[in-house]
C-alpha positions as CSV (number, residue, x, y, z in Angstrom):
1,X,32.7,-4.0,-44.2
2,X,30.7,-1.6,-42.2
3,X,30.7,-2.0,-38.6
4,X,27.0,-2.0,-38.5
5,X,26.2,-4.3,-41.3
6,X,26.3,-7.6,-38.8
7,X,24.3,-5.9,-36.1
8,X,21.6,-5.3,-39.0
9,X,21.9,-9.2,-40.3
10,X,21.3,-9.7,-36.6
11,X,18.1,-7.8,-36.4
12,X,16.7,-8.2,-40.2
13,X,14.9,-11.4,-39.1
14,X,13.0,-9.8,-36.4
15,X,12.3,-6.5,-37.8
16,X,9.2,-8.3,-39.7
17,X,7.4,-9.4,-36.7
18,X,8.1,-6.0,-35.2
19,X,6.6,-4.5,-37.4
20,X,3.8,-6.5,-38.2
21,X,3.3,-6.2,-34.6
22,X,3.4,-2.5,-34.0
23,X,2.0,-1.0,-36.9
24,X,-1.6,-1.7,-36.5
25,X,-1.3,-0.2,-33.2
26,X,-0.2,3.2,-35.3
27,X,-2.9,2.6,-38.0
28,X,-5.7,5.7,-38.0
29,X,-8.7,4.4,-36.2
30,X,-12.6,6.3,-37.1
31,X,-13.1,8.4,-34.9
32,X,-16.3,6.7,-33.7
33,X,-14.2,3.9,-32.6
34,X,-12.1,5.6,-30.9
35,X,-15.0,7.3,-29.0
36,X,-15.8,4.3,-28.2
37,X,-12.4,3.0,-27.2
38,X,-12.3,5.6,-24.9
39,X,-15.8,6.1,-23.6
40,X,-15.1,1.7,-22.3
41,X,-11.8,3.1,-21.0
42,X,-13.1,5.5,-19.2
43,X,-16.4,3.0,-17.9
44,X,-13.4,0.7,-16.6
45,X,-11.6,3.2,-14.8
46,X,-14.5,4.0,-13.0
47,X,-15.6,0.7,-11.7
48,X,-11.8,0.6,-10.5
49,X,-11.9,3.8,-9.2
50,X,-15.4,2.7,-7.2
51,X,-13.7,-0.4,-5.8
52,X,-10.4,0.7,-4.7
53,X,-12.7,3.4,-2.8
54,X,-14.5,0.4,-1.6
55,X,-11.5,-0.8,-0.3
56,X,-9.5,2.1,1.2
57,X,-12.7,2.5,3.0
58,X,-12.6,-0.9,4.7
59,X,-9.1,-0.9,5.3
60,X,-9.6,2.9,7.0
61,X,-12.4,1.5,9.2
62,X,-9.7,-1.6,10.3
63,X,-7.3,0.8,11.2
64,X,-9.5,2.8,13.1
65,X,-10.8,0.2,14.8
66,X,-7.0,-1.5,15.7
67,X,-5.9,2.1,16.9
68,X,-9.0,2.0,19.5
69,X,-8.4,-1.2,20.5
70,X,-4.3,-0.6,21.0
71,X,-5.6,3.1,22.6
72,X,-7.5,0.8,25.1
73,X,-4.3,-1.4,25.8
74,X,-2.2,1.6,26.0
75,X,-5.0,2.9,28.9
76,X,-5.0,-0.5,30.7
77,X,-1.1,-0.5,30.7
78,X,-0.9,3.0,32.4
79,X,-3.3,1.7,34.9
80,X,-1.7,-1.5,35.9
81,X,2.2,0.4,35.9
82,X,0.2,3.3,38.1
83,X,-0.8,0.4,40.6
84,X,2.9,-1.2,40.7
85,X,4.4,2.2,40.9
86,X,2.2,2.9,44.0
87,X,2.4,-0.8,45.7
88,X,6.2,-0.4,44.9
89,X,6.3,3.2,46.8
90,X,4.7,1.5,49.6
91,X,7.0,-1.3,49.7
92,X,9.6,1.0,50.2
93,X,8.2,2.7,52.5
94,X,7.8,0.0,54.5
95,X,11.3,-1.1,54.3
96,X,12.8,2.2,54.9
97,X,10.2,2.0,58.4
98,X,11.1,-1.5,59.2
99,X,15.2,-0.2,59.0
100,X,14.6,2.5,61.7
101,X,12.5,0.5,63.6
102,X,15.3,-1.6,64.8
């Protein structure tokens, strides 16, 4: 017995459905219908194509607006560590004066 021969009893049962399945996918359409098949295709990628645009615009104009806002934290930051930099420069200043003072 051929090696092969149980591998085919395995698949004989499904092989109908297979192919009852794929061959009207395969089966030569008119061409007006496939005109139209692709003119709808083409209408639907569109309309995708129009709202993912829609969306990649909104989502630039959050970004945009989140790097302003961290920009504006980044600029407040600086300020406040300039202000402790300098209060801490005169602290020690004040230290190093009050150690030769006495």
């Amino acid at each position: 017995m051929p090696a092969w021969l149980p591998v085919l009893k395995t698949v004989l049962p499904y092989l109908t459905t297979v192919v009852t399945t794929a061959v009207p996918a395969f089966t030569a359409k008119k061409d007006n219908e496939r005109i139209a098949e692709l003119q709808s295709a083409v209408k639907h990628n569109a309309e995708s194509i129009k709202v993912l645009a829609e969306q990649l615009q909104r989502t630039v104009q959050a970004l945009e607006t989140g790097a302003a806002s961290a920009e504006r934290a980044v600029r407040s930051a600086q300020r406040v560590s300039t202000v402790a930099l300098a209060v801490a420069a005169a602290a020690l200043l004040l230290a190093i004066m009050a150690l030769w003072a006495k």
